[in-house]
C-alpha positions in Angstrom: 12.5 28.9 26.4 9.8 28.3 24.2 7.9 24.6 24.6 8.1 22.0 21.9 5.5 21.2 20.3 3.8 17.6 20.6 3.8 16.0 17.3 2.0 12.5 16.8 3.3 10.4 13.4 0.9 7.3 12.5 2.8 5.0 10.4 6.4 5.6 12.6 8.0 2.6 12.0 7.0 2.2 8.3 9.7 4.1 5.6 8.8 7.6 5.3 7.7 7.2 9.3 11.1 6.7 10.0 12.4 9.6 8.0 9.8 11.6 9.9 10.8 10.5 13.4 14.8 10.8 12.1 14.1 14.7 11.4 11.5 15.4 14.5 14.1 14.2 17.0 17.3 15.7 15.1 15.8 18.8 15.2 15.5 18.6 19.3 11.5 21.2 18.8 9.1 18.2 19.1 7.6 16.0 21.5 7.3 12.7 19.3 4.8 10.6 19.6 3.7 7.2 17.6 0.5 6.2 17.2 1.1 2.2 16.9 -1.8 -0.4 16.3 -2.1 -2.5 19.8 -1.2 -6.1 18.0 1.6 -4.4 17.2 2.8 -2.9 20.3 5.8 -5.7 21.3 7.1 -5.3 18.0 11.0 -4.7 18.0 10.4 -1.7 16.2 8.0 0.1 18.8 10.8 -1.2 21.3 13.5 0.8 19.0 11.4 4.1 19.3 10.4 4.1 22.8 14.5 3.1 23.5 15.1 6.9 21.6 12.8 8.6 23.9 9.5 8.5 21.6 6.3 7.9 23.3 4.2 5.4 22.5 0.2 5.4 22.4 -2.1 2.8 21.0 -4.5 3.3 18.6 -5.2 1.9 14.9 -6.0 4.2 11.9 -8.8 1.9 10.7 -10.8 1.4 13.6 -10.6 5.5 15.1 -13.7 6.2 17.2 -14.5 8.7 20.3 -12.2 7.0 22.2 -9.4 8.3 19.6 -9.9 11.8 20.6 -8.1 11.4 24.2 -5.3 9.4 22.5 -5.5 12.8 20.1 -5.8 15.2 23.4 -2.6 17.2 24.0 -1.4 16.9 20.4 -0.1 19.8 18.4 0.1 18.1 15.0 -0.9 15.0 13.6 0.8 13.0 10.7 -0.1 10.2 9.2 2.4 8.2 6.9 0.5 5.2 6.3 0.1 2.8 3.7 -2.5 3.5 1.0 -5.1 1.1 2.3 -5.8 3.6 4.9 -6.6 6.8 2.6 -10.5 6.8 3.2 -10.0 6.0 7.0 -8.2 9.2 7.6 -11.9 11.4 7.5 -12.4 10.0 10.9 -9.2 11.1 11.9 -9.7 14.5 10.7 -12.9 14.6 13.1 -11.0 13.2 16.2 -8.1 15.5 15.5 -10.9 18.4 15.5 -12.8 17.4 18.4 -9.2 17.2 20.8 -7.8 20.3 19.3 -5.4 19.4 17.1 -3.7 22.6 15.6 -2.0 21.2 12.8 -2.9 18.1 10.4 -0.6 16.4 7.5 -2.4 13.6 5.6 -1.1 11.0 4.0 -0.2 12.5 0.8 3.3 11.5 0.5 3.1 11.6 -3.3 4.5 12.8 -6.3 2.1 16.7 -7.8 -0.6 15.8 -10.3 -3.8 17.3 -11.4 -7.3 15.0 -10.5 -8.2 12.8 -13.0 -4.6 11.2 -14.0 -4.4 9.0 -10.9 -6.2 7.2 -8.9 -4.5 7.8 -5.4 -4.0 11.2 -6.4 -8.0 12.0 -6.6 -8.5 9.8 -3.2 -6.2 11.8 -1.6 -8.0 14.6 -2.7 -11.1 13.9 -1.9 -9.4 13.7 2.0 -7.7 17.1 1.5 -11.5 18.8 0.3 -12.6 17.4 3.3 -9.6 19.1 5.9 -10.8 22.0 4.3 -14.1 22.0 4.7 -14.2 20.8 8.4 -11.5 23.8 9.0 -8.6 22.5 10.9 -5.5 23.5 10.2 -3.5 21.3 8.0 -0.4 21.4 5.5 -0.6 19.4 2.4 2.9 17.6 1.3 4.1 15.8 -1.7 7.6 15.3 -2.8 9.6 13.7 -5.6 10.4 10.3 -7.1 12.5 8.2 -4.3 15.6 7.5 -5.6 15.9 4.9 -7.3 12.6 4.6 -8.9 12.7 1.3 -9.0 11.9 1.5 -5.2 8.1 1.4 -6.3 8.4 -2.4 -6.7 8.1 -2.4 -2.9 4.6 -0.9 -3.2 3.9 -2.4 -6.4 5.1 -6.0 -6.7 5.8 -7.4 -9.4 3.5 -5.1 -11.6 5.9 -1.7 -12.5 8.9 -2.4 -15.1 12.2 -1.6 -13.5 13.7 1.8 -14.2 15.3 0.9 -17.1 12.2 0.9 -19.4 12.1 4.1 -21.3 8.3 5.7 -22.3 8.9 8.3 -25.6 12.2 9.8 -25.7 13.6 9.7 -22.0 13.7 13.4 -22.0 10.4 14.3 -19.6 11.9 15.8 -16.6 11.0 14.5 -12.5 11.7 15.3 -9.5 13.1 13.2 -7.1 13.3 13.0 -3.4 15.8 11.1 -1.2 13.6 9.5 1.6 15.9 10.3 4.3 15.6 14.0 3.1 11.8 14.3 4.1 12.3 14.5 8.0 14.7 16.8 7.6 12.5 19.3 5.5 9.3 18.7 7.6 11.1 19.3 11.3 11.3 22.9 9.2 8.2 22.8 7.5 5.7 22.3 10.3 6.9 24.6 13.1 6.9 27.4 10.1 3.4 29.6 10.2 4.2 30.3 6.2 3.2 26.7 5.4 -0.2 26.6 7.8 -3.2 25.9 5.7 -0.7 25.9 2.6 0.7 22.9 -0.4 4.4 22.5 0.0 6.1 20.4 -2.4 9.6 18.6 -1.0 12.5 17.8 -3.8 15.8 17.5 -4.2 17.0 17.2 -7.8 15.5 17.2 -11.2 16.8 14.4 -14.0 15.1 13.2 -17.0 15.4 9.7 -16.8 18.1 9.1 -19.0 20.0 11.5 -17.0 19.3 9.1 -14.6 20.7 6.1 -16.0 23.4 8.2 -17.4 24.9 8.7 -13.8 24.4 5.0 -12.7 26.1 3.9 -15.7 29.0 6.4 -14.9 29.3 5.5 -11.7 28.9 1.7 -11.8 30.6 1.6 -15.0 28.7 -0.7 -17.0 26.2 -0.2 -19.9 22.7 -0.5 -18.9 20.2 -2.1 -21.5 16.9 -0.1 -22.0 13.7 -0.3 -23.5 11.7 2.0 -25.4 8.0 2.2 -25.3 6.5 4.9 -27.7 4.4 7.3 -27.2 1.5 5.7 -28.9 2.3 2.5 -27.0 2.5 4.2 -23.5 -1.3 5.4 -24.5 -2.4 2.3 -25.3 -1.2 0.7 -22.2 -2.8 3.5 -20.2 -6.2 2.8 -21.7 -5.6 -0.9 -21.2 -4.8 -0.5 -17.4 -8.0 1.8 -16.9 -10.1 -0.5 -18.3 -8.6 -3.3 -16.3 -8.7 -0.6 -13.0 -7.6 -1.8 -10.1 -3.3 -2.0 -9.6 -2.7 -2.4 -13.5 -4.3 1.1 -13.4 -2.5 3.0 -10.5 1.0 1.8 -11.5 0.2 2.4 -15.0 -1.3 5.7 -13.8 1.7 6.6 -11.8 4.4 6.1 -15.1 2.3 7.6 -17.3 1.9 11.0 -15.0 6.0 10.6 -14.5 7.6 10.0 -17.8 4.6 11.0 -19.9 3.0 13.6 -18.9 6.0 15.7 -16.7 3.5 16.1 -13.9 6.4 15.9 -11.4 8.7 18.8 -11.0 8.5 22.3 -9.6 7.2 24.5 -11.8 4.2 22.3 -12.2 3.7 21.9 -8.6 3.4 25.8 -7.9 0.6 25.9 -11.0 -2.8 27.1 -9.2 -4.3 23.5 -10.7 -1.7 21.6 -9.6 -2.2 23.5 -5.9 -0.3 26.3 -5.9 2.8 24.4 -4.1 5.7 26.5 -1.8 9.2 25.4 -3.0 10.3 24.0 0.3 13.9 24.8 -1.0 13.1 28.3 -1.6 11.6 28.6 2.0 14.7 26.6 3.6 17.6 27.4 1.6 20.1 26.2 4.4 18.6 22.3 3.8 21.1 20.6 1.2 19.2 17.8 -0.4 21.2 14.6 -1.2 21.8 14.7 -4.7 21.5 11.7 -7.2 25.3 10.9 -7.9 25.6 10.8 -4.6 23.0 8.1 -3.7 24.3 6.5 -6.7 27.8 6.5 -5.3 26.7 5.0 -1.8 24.5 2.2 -4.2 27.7 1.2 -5.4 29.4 1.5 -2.5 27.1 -1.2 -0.7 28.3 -3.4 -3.0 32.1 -3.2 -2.3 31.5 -3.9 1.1 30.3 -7.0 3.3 27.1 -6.7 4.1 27.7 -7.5 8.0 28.8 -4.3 8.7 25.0 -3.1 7.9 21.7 -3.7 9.3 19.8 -2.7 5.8 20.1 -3.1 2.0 17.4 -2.1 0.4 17.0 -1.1 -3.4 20.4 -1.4 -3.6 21.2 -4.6 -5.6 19.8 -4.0 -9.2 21.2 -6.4 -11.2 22.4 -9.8 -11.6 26.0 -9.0 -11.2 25.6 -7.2 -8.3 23.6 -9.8 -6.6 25.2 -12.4 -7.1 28.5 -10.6 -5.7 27.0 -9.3 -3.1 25.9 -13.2 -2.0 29.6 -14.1 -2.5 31.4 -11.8 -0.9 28.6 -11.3 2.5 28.9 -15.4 3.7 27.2 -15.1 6.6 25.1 -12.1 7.9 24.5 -11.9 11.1 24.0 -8.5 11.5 21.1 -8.0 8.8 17.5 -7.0 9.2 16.5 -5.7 6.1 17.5 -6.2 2.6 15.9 -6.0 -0.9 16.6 -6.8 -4.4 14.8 -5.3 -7.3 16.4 -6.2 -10.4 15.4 -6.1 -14.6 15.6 -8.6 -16.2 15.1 -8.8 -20.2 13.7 -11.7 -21.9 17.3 -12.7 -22.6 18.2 -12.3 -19.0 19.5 -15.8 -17.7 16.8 -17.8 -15.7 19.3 -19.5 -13.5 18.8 -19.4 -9.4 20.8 -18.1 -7.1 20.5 -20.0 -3.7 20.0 -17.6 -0.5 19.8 -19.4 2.9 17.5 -17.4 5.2 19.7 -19.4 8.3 22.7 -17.1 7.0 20.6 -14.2 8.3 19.9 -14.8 11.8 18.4 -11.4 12.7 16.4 -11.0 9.3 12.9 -9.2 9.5 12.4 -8.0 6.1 12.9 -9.7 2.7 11.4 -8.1 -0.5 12.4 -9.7 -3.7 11.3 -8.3 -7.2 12.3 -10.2 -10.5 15.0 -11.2 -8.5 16.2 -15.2 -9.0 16.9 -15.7 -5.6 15.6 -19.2 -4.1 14.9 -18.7 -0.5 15.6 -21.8 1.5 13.8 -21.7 4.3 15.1 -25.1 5.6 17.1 -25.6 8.7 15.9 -23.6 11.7 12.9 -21.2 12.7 13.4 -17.7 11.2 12.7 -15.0 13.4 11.4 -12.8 10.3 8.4 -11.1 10.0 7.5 -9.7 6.4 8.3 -11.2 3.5 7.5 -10.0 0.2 8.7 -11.4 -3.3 7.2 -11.0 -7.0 9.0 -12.5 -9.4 7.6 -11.3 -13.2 9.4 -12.8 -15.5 10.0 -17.0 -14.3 7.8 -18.2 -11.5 10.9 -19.2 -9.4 8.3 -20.2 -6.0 6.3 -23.2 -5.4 3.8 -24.2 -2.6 6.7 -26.6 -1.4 8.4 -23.1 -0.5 5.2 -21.7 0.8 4.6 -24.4 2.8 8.2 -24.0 3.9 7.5 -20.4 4.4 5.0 -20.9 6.8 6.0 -23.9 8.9 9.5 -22.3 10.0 8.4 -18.3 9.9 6.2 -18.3 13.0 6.6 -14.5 13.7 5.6 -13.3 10.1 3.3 -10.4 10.0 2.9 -9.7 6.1 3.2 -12.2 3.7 3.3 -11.4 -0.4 3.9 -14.3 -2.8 3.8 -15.4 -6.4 3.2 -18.5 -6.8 4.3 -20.2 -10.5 5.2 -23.6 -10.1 2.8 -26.4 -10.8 0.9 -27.5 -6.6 1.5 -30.9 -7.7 5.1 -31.1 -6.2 3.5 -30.7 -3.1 1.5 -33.8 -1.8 -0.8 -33.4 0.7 0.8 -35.7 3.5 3.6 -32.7 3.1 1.5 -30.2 4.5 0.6 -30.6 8.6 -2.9 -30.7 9.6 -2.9 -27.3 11.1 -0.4 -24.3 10.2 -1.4 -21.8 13.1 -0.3 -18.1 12.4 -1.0 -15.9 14.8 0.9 -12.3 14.5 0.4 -12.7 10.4 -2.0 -9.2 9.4 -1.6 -9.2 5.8 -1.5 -12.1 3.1 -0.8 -11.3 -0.4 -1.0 -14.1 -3.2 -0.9 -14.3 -7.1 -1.3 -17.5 -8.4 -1.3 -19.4 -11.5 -4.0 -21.7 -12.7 -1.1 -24.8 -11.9 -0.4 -23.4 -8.5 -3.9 -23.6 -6.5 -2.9 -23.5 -2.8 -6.4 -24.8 -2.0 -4.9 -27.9 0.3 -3.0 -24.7 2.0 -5.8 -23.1 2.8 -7.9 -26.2 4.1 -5.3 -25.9 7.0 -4.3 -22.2 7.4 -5.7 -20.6 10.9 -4.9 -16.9 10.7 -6.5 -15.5 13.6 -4.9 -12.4 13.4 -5.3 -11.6 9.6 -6.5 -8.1 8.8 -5.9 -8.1 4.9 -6.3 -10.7 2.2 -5.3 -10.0 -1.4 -6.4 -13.1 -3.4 -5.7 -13.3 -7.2 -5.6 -16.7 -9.6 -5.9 -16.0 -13.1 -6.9 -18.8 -15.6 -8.4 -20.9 -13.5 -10.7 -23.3 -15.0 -12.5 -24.5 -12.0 -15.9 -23.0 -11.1 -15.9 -22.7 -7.3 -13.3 -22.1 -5.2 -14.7 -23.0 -1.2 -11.3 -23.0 0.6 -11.5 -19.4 1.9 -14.7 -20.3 3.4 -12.7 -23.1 5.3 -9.6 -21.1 6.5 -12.1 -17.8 7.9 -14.4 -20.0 9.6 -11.8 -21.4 11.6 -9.8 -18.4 12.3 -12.5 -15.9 12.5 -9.8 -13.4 11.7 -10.7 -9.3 12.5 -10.7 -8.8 8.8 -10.2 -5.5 7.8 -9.8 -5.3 3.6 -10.6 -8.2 1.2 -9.6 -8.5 -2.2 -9.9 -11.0 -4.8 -9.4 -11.1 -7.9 -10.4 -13.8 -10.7 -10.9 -16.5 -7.8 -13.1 -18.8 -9.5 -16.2 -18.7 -6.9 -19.8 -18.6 -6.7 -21.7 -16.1 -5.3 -23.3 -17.5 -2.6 -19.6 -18.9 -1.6 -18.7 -15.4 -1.8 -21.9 -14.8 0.5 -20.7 -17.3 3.0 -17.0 -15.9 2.7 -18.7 -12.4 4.2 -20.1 -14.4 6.3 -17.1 -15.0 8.6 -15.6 -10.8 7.5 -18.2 -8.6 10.0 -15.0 -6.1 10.5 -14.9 -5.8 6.8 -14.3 -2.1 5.6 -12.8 -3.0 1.7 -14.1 -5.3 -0.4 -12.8 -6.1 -3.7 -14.9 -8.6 -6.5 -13.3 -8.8 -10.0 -14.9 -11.6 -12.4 -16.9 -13.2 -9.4 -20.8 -13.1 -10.8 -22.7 -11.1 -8.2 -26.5 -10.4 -8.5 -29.1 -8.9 -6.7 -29.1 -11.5 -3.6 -25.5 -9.7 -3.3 -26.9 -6.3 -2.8 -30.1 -8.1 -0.6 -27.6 -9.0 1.7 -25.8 -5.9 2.2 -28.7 -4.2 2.6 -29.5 -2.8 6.2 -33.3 -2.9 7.3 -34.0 0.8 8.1 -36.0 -0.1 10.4 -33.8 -1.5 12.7 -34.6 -5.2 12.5 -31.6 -6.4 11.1 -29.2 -3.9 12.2 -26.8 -5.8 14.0 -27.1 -8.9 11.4 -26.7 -7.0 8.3 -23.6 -8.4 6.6 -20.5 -6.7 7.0 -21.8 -3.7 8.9 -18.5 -1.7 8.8 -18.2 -1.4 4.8 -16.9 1.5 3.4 -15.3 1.0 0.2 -16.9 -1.8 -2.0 -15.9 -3.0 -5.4 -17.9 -5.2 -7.8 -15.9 -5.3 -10.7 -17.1 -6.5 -14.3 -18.6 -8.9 -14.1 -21.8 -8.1 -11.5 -24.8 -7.4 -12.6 -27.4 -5.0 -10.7 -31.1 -3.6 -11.2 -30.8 0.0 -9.9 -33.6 -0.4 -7.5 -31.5 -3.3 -5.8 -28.3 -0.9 -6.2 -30.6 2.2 -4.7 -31.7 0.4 -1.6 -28.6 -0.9 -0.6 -26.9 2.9 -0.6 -29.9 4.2 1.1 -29.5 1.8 3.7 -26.4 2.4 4.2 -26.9 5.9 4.3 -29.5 6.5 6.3 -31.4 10.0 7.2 -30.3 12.1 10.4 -33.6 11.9 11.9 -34.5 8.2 11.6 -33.5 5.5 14.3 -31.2 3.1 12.6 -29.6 0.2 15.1 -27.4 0.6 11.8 -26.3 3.8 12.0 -24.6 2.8 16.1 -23.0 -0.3 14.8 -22.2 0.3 11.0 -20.4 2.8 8.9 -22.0 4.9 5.8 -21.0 3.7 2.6 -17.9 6.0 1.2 -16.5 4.8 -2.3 -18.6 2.3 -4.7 -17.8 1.2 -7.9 -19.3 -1.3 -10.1 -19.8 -1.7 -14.5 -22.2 0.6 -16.1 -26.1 -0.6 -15.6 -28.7 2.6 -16.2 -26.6 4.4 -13.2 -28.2 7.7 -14.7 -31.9 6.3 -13.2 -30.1 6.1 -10.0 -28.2 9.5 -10.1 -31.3 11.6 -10.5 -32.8 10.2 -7.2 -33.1 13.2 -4.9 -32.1 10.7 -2.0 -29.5 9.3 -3.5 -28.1 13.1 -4.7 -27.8 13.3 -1.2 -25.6 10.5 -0.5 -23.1 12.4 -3.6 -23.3 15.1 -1.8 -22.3 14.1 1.6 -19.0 12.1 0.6 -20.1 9.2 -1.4 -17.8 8.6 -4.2 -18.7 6.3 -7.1 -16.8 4.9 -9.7 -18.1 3.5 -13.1 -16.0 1.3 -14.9 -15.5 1.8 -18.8 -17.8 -0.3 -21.3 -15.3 0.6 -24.1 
């Protein structure tokens, strides 16, 4: 009998994890084994996987040092399906995997086939691919079609991709898409397969243009569904717009654009020598029948014909009002459900009433994602055992921070949090709030916020000791110092991994002390926050040792500064250089810090600092830099 191979997933529990775990263990040739983050380790989920005979080590993606190589000892292949904060971190996986042997490595591609310089995720992922290759462990490079529905991009997205229904040019460019559950099935076949070592291998089902698409929901659901058409010329301009805006705007943008516009996504591009020279994986496995589209659409409308506590999930299956609101009416109570999203488009016409959902009726809930959706959560009555909640509205700000307060004072076990806030703070008095609203298991916060709704009393009483991500944005805001997150990190001392904030009105030497509290930092994010040189002065590691193990936020890799910061390049210079120090010098730094990976900042006589011999070397060695547009 010949011995399974041991294959170790990061990202297991997350969508496309479970896919891959589905297929590994249906196929009855692997070993599986999760890598799961320790804080995460009594999570019902890693409970669920041990319980089908998955092992279980600890280890987190972001924070991989020696130690990660005997976690890595014994494994055949490696794949990582994690989320796309984690695309830089995966070089120091690639030199663990090396160092314990690892035969086989599949990154955390995941995407949809594209050509560099389209989008941005795209060219980071390339970037980690050039470097597979040049290190020389074997690995097998995977992308794969749209999921159906498309509109499923809302739950990486929130609240900043149109729903499916909006047409760019003529609704004829073909795509390929990909049901999720199909991607196990095809890599259980892929990766045991010599033909795809070292090799591209693209994973699709069907190919639709999208009003195809929206011809077969219609059919099936039978109803019209109302479009809207973006021309050509418009689609360009938004593209430019997004670019020049970078950040989100520009990967979702980016992402449309490549689909609908360009036609980057189906087969025959995928085997082009510039797009990678892809195998068909349906060519190499003609046995594998992919689900097709009328099919998923069929079980869409199925799941609302039926009530809801006969299933554990329903997500991106409730598009529309109508749908919504009948699903709510005909489920009552749902004891049995632990994951369910809505994703719906709305027009400008759309009605803006709110349709009450009672997080008590779902007892077991874990996951709620909402997009554009007029549900009104009401989180009074008991504690909620849920843990990530995520919901965007885009068209009506339909949360207040009454609701967040709410949110947080009966959600105790919540581990991501993603909000838009809309309605005016001042329904919320300060004597409503408690002094202290202690989180301990929440890793991620996400909030958007309107000028109206600053959660600053919020965050005077927030302790998040466990926070590893923090996505700030307030647009608007008129104020010119925002001190609050200096408040809520000095108190919780959180093991901060990636910062991000965007259009918080604050100062820089606020920002400064924000750092302050952040030494675990690894991504920082600065849009329209007026940095100078004291900035880069404070970033910038004495070579010589002396301040090595003070040097703010030793672990930065990735580091953002966004418009409005402006730099001398001799400043700019010796904070890269110090960062980067040579082989042969004795840097504290360089035992307690990481080099500098991706940088990007607005145009200031970069050219001066690109013809620096020292710096040429940085360029050379894996720095990646990023210039914004003047334009």
């Amino acid at each position: 009998m010949t011995q399974k191979q041991t294959v170790l997933i990061f990202g297991a529990t997350g969508r496309t994890g479970v896919s891959l775990v589905n297929g590994l263990i249906d196929s009855h040739k692997f070993n599986v084994v999760a890598a799961i983050r320790p804080a995460s380790k009594d999570k019902p989920e890693v409970a669920k996987l041990k319980s089908r005979g998955v092992e279980v080590r600890l280890v987190d993606i972001l924070t991989i040092d020696d130690s990660t190589v005997d976690v890595l000892r014994g494994v055949d292949i490696v794949i990582s399906a994690t989320d796309h904060t984690t695309i830089s971190a995966q070089k120091q996986l690639v030199d663990a995997a090396k160092k314990a042997g690892v035969k086989r490595l599949i990154p955390n591609d995941w995407g949809t086939p594209c050509v560099r310089g389209v989008r941005q995720y795209y060219d980071d992922k390339g970037v980690i691919q050039d470097y597979i290759r040049e290190q020389g462990i074997g690995y097998t490079f995977i992308d794969v079609g749209i999921f159906p529905p498309v509109a499923k991009a809302q739950e990486f997205f929130p609240g900043h991709i149109e729903s499916f229904a909006r047409i760019l040019g003529g609704g004829d460019v073909k795509n390929a898409f990909t049901d999720i559950d199909d991607i196990g099935t095809f890599v259980a076949r892929i990766i045991r397969d010599p033909r795809t070592l070292n090799q591209y291998v693209f994973i699709w089902g069907e190919e639709a243009t999208k009003r195809q698409a929206l011809d077969i929901a219609e059919k099936v659901r039978g109803i019209k569904i109302e479009t809207t058409i973006v021309s050509p010329a418009e689609a360009e301009k938004q593209l430019a717009s997004a670019r020049a805006a970078g950040g989100l705007p520009q990967i979702v943008t980016g992402y449309e654009y490549s689909f609908w516009v360009r036609g980057d996504n189906v087969v025959e591009n995928a085997k082009k020598p510039e797009y990678g020279g892809a195998l068909d994986a349906r060519e190499l496995y003609h046995d594998i029948q992919p689900r097709a589209l009328i099919d998923f659409a069929r079980s869409f409308e199925g799941i609302c014909n039926i009530r809801s506590n006969r299933f554990n999930s329903l997500v991106d299956h409730l598009k529309d009002m109508d749908a919504t609101k009948l699903w709510i009416q005909r489920s009552g109570n749902s004891p049995q459900l632990e994951e369910f999203g809505s994703f719906i488009h709305r027009n400008r016409n759309s009605p803006n009433d709110e349709i009450p959902l009672p997080l008590s009726s779902f007892t077991r809930l874990k996951s709620l994602h909402l997009s554009n959706t007029p549900l009104h959560i009401n989180f009074v009555g008991q504690i909620h055992s849920i843990q990530q909640i995520n919901v965007w509205p885009t068209q009506k700000g339909i949360l207040s921070l009454a609701d967040v307060v709410q949110c947080l004072t009966t959600c105790p076990n919540l581990t991501s949090l993603e909000l838009s806030l809309q309605e005016p703070s001042q329904t919320t008095l300060l004597r409503d709030i408690p002094a202290d609203i202690k989180h301990s298991y929440l890793r991620s916060l996400t909030l958007s916020m309107s000028p109206d709704s600053d959660p600053h009393a919020l965050f005077d009483r927030l302790l998040l000791p466990a926070l590893r991500r923090l996505d700030l944005a307030m647009s608007g805001s008129d104020k010119s110092d925002w001190p609050h997150l200096i408040l809520m990190l000095s108190r919780s001392r959180p093991p901060l991994v990636s910062l991000h904030i965007h259009q918080v009105p604050m100062t820089e030497l606020t920002l400064l002390e924000c750092l302050s509290y952040a030494p675990t930092l690894i991504a920082l994010t600065i849009d329209l926050i007026y940095c100078t040189g004291v900035t880069l002065a404070s970033l910038t590691v004495d070579v010589t040792g002396a301040n090595g193990r003070n040097v703010l936020c030793p672990l930065l890799k990735d580091v953002d500064f966004g418009f409005a910061s402006q730099f001398t390049p001799d400043a700019m210079k010796q904070m890269i250089l110090s960062r980067w120090p040579d082989s042969d010098q004795q840097n504290t730094f360089t035992h307690v810090g990481n080099k500098l990976r991706k940088l990007a900042c607005f145009p200031f006589e970069w050219n001066s600092i690109r013809r620096d011999k020292d710096i040429s070397r940085c360029f050379k060695n894996g720095l990646f830099f990023r210039e914004y547009d003047s334009s």
